[in-house]
N, C-alpha and C positions, 0 to 999 in steps of 0.2 A: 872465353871463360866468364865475362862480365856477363854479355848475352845470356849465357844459360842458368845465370845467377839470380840477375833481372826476371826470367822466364820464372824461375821456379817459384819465385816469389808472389810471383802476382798469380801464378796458379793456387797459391796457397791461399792469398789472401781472396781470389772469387771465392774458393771452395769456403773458407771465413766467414764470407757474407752470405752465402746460401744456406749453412749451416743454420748461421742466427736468423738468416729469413723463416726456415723453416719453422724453427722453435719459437719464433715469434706472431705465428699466425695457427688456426686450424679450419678444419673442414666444418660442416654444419648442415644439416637436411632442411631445404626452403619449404618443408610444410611440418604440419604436426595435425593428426587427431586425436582425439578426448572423449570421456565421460568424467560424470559425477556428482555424487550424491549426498545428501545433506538436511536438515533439519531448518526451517526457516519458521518466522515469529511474525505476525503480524502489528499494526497502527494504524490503524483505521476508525471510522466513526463511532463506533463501539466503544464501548467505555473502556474496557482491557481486549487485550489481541490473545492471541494463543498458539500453542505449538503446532507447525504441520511440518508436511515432506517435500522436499523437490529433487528432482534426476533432470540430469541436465549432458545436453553433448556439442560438441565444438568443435569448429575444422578452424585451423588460422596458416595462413602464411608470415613468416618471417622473412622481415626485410634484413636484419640481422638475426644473429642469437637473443638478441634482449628487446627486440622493437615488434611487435607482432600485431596484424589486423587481422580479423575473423570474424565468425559468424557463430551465434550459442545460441541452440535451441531449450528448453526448457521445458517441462510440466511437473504438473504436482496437484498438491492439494493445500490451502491454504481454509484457515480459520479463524474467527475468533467471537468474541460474545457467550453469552451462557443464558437461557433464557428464564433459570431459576437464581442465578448471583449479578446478571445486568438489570442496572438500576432502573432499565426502562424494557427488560425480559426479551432482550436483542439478542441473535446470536446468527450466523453465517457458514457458508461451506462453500469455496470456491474450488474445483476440479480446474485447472488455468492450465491453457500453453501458452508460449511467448517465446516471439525470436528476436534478434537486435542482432547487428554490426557495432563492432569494438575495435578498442586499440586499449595495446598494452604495455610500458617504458617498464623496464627492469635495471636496478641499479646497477649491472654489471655495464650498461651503455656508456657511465657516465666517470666511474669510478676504474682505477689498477688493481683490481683484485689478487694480482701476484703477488704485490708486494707486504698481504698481510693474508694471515690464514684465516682472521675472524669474516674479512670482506671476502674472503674467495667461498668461504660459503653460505653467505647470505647476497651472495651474486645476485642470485634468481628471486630477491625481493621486486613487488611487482608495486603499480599502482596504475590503474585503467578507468574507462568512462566506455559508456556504449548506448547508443536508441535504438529503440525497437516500437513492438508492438503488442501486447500483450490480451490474450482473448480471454475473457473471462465466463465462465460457464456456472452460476449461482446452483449447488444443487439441493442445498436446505437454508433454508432463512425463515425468521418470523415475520411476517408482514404485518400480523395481527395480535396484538399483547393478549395473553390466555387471560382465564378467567379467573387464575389466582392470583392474576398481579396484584402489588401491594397498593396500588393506584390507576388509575384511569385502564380497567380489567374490560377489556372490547377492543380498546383504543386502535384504530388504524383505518385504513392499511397504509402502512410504513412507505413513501414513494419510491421506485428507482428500478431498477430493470434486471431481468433474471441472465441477459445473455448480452455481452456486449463489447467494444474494442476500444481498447483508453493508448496513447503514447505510453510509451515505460523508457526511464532512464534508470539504466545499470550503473553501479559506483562501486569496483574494484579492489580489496586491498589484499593479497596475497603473498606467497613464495613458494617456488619452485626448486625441487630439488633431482640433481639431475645423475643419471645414469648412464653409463656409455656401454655400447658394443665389443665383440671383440675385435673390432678395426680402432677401436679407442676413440668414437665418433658419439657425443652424446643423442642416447636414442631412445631414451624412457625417463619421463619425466612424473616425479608425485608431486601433488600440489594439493598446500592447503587457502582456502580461499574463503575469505568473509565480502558477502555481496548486499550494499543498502541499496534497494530499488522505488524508485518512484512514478505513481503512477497518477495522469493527470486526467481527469474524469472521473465520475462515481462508482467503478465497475465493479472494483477489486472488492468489497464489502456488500455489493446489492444497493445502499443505499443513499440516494441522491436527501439526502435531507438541506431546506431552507434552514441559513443561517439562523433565520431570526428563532427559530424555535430548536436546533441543537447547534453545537459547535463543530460545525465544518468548512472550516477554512481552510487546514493545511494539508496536503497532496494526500492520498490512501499510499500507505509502505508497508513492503515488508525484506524482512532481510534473511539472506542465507548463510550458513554456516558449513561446508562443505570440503570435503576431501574426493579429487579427482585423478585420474590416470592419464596421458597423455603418450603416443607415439609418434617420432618423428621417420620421415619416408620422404620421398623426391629426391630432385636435383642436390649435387654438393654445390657449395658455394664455399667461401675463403673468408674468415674475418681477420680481425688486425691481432688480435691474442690469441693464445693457449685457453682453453676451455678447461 
């Protein structure tokens, strides 16, 4: 009678632990794809920057649910100057692709999101870094201040190159919010994302100007403002929480 009291028991208690094993881990798909699209502002040698467009897409695998490396391709169109309100009758039009390798830490890595509902949904806060490459394609610029400028009206031609390949560094700050399937597996992801990028060489504006005669000293930027779509697909893997 001890025996089968003993037996029952520790039947009970595996069944116990597998229970809370289960409820204490889930599934998760080791890749995800992406778009997305977004309004981005130029800083560059131009006295003010201005508004343009970029569409952008992205494959990442996940080392976990919240740790992810990938590759984001990008184009658009970038601008800024005005050749009738810049002080020296500048203005630009950059048609740009660009890809870069990244990584990306989400606070759900690092924090127990169960234990509060504010953290469990802002899990999928993000913060990233990535380099790439970025191709710039100038397709309207002034080189030559027109004839109405308010000063030096001929002046040029402005130096620097219509077609060219500068380093670009991505700078990340986002959140992702996330959607599950009907196996209860998150598997559609929206995300919104603000991107500051840096690019080092004269590309991104057309113009390579010597210090001594305009201020250019600090990298050519510009940043994106974007809302993107993401699906996850592949192998399941197991993490330590509940998603």
């Amino acid at each position: 009678m001890r025996y089968k009291h003993l037996k029952t028991t520790s039947l009970t208690l595996i069944l116990l632990f597998f229970t809370l094993l289960s409820q204490a881990q889930s599934n998760y798909y080791k890749w995800s794809i992406g778009f997305g699209a977004g309004a981005n502002y130029s800083r560059t040698d131009v006295v003010r920057g201005n508004w343009g467009h970029t569409f952008s897409g992205t494959i990442d695998h996940n080392f976990t649910p919240f740790v992810t490396v990938g590759l984001e391709g990008q184009f658009g169109m970038i601008q800024g100057g005005d050749i009738y309100t810049d002080r020296n009758n500048r203005q630009f039009v950059n048609q740009y692709k660009a890809i870069n390798a990244n990584m990306k830490v989400m606070l759900g890595e690092f924090v127990d999101y169960r234990q509060s509902n504010f953290l469990y949904h802002i899990r999928g806060l993000y913060a990233g870094i990535g380099v790439g490459a970025i191709k710039n394609n100038i397709t309207d610029i002034v080189r030559i201040k027109p004839g109405f400028a308010f000063f030096d009206a001929g002046y040029g031609p402005f130096p620097g190159e219509d077609k060219s390949v500068n380093l670009w560094v991505p700078l990340n700050l986002g959140i992702n919010f996330y959607f599950k399937d009907r196996w209860d597996y998150a598997r559609y992801v929206l995300t919104v994302n603000a991107q500051s990028n840096f690019t080092f060489g004269e590309g991104l504006d057309g113009y390579n100007d010597p210090p001594s005669t305009f201020d250019n000293e600090a990298p050519d930027t510009y940043n994106v403002y974007s809302i993107g779509f993401k699906y996850y697909f592949g192998n399941i893997r197991f993490f330590r929480r509940t998603l």
